[in-house]
ROPALUM-891510 format. One record per residue: residue number from 1; residue in three letters; x, y, z of N, C-alpha, C in turn. Coordinates in steps of 0.1 Angstrom, whole numbers. Last residue first. Layout:
ATOM    i   aa   n_px   n_py   n_pz  ca_px  ca_py  ca_pz   c_px   c_py   c_pz
ATOM  NUM  Ala      X      Y      Z      X      Y      Z      X      Y      Z
...
***
This chain:
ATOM    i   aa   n_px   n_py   n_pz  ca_px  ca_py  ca_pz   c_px   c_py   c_pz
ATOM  158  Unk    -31    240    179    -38    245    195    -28    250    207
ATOM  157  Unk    -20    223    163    -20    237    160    -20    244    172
ATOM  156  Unk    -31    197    168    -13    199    172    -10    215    174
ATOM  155  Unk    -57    199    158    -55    197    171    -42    198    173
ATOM  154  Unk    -50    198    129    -54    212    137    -54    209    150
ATOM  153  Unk    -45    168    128    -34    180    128    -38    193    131
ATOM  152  Unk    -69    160    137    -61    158    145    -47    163    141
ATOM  151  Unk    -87    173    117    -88    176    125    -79    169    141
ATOM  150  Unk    -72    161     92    -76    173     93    -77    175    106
ATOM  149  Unk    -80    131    101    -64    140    100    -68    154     98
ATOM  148  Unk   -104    129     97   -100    131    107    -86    132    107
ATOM  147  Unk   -113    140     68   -117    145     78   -108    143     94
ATOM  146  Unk    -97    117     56    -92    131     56   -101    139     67
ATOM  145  Unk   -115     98     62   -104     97     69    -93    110     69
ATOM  144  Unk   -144    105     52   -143    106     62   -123    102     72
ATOM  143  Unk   -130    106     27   -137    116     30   -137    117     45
ATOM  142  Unk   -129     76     26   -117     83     19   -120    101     29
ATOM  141  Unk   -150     65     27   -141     63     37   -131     71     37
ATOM  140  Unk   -168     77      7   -171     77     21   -160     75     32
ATOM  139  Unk   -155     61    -14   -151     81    -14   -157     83      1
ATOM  138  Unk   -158     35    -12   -142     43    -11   -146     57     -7
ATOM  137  Unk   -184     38     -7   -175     32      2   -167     41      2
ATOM  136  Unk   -188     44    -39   -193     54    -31   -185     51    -12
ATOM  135  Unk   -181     22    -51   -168     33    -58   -178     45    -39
ATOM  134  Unk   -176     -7    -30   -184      1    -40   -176     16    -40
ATOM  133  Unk   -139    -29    -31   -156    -19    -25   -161    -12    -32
ATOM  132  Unk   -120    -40    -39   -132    -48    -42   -146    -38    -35
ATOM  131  Unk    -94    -24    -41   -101    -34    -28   -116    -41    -32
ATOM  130  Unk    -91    -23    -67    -83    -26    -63    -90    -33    -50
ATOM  129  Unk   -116     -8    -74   -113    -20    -82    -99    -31    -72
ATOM  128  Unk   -114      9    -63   -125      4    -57   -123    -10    -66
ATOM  127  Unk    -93     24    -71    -92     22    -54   -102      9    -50
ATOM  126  Unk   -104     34    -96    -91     20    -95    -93     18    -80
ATOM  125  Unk   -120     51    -87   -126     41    -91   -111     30    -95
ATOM  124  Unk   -101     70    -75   -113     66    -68   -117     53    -74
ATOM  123  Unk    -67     62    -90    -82     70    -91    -92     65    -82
ATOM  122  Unk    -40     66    -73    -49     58    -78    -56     65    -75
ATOM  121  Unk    -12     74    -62    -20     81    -73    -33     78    -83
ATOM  120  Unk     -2     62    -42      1     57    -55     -7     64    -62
ATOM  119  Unk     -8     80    -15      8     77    -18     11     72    -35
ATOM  118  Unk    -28     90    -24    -24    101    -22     -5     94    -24
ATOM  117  Unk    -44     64    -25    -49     74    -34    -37     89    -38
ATOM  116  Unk    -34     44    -10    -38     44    -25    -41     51    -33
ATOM  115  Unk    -39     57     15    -22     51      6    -25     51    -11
ATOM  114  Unk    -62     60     17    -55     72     17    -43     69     12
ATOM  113  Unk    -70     30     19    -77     42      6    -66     57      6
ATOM  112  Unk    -59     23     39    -56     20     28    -61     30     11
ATOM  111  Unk    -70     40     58    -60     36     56    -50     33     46
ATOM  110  Unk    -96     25     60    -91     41     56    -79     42     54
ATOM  109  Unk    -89     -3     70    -96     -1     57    -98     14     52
ATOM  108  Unk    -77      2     91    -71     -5     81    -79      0     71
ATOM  107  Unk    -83     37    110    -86     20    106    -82     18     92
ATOM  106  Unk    -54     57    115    -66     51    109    -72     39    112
ATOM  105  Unk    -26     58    124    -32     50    130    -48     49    127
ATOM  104  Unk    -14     58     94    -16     44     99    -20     39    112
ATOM  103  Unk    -17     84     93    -22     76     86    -25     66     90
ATOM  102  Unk     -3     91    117    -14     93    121    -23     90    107
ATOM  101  Unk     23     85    107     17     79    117      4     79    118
ATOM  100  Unk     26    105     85     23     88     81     16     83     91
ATOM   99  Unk     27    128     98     11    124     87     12    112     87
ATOM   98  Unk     51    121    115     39    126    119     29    120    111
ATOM   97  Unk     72    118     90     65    108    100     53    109    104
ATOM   96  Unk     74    135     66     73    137     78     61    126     78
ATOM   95  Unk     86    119     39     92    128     51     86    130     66
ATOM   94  Unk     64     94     34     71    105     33     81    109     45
ATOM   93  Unk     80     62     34     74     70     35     73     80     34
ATOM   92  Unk    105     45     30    102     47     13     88     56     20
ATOM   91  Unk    134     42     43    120     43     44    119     51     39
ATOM   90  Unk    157      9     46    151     26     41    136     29     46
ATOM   89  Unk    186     -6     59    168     -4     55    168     12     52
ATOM   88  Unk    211     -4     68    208    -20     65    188    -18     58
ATOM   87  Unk    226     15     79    222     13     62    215      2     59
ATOM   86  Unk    221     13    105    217     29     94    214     26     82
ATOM   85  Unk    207    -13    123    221     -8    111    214      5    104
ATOM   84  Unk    190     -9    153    193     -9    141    203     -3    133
ATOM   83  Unk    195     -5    178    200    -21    174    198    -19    162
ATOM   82  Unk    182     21    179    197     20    182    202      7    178
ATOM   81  Unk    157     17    181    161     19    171    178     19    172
ATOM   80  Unk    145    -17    195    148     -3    197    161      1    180
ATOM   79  Unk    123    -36    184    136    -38    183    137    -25    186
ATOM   78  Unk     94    -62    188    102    -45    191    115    -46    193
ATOM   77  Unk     78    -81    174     93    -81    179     95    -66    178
ATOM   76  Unk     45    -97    176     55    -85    170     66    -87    180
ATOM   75  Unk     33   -130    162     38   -115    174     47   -106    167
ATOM   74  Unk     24   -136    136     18   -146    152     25   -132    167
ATOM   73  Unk     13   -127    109     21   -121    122     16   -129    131
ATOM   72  Unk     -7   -131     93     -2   -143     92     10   -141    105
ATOM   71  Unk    -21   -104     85    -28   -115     93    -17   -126     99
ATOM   70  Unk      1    -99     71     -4    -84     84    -10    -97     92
ATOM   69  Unk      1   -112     49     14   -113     57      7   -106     75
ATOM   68  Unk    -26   -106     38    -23   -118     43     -9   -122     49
ATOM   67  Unk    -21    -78     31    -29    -82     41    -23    -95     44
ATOM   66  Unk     -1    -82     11      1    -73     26     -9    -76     34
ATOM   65  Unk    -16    -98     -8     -7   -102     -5      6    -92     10
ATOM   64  Unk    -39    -73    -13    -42    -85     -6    -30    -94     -1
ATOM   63  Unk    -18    -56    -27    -23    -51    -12    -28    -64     -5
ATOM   62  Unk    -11    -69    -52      0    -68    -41    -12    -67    -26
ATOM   61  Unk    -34    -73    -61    -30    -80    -58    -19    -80    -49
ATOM   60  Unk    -45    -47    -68    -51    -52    -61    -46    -66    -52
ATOM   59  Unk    -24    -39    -82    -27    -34    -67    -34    -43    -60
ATOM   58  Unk    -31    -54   -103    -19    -57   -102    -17    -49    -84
ATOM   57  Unk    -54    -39   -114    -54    -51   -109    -40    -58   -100
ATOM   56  Unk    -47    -15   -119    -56    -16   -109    -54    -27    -99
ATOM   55  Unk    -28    -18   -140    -24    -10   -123    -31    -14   -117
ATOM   54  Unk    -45    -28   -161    -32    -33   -152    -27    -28   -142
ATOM   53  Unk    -69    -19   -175    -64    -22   -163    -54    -26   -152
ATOM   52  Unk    -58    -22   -202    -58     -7   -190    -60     -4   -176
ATOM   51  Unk    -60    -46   -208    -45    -42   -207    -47    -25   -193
ATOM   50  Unk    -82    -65   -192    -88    -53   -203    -68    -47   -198
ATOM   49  Unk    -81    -95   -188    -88    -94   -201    -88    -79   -209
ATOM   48  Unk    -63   -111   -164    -64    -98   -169    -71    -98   -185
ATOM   47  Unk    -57   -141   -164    -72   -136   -159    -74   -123   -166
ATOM   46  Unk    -32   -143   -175    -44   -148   -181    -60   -141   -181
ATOM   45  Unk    -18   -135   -153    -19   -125   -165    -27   -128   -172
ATOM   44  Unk     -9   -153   -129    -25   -149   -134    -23   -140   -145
ATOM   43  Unk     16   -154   -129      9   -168   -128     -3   -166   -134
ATOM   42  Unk     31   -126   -126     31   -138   -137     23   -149   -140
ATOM   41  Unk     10   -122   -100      7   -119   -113      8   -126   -128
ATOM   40  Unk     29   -139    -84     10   -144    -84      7   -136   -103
ATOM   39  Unk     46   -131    -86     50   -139    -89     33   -146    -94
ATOM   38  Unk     44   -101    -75     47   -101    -92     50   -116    -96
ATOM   37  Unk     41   -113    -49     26   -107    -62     30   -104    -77
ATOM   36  Unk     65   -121    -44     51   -124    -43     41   -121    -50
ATOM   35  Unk     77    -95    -41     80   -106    -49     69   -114    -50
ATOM   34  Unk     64    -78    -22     63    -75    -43     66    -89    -47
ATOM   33  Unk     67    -91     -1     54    -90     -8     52    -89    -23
ATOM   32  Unk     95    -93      4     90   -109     -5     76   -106     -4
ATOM   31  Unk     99    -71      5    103    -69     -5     98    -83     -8
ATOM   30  Unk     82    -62     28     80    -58     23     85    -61      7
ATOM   29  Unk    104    -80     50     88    -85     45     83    -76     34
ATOM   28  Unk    120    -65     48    126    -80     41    114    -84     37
ATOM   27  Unk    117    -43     59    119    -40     49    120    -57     39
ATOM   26  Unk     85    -34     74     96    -41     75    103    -42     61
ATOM   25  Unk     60    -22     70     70    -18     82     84    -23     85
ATOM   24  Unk     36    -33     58     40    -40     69     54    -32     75
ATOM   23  Unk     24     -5     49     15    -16     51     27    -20     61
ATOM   22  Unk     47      3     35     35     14     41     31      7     51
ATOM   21  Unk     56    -13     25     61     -9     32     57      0     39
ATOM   20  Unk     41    -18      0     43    -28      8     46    -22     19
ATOM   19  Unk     48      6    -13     28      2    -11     34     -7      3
ATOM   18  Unk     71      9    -18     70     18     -9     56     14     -5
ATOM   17  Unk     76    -15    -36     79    -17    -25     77     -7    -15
ATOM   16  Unk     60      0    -57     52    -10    -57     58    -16    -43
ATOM   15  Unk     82     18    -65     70     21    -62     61      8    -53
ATOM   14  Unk     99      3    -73    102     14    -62     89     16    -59
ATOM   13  Unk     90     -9    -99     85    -20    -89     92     -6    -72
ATOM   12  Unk     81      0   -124     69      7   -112     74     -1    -96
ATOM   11  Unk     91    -14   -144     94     -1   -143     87      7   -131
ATOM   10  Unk     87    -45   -140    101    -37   -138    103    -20   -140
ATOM    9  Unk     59    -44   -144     66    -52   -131     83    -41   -130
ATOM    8  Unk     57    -32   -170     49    -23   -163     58    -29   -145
ATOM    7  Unk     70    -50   -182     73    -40   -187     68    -31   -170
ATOM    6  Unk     53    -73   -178     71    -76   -174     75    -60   -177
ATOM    5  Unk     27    -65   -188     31    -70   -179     42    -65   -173
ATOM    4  Unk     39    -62   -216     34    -53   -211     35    -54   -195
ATOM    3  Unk     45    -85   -222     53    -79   -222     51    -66   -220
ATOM    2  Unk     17   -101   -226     31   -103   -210     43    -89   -213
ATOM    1  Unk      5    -90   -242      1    -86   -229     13    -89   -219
***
């Protein structure tokens, strides 16, 4: 199993910094989340009992480890973008801004179901494993949050 683990940690981790990055927005904090949860993971591999699970769970852990940075923000620091270095960060979101934005101005908890489903390709029921909600939750929130980007991109249409 660990080598499964260490296998699955080093071949998914682009990925696993674009989850973080979704979430907190920063590129230093985004990369001591992976670190972080692939450190929590190493620690817990024990817990993991079914190998097929390992995406799920392993989500589950980073994303809790983004929440608890999101919470642990005492203030935000706006930096205009001009004080920022070109090369000094990336952004691992899609192309157009626009959808992301109006992803993340969702509530947190839709939010997250749309990152999880559309940005990491997680199944309804990994989604529900991952946040701990009933599989019908996820598809209620999920449903209802395409609903409203649907109808706040047809509102740009107008």
């Amino acid at each position: 199993m660990e080598k499964q683990l260490t296998d699955y940690l080093v071949t998914d981790q682009a990925r696993f910094y674009r989850l973080a990055y979704s979430y907190l927005k920063n590129r230093e904090e985004a990369l001591d989340a992976v670190q972080t949860a692939v450190c929590r993971a190493l620690e817990k591999q024990g817990e993991l009992k079914e190998p097929e699970a390992l995406r799920a769970w392993f989500y589950h852990i980073l994303v809790h480890v983004c929440m608890d940075v999101l919470r642990s923000r005492k203030r935000v620091t706006l930096i205009p973008p001009e004080a920022l270095d070109a090369g000094s960060y990336e952004d691992p979101l899609p192309s157009d801004g626009t959808l992301a934005q109006r992803v993340d101005a969702l509530p947190p908890e839709v939010g997250t179901i749309i990152k999880l489903r559309f940005y990491e390709d997680l199944s309804l029921k990994e989604i529900s494993t991952v946040t701990g909600w009933n599989l019908n939750t996820v598809k209620t929130r999920l449903y209802t949050g395409l609903k409203k980007l649907r109808i706040s991109m047809e509102g740009d249409q107008l």
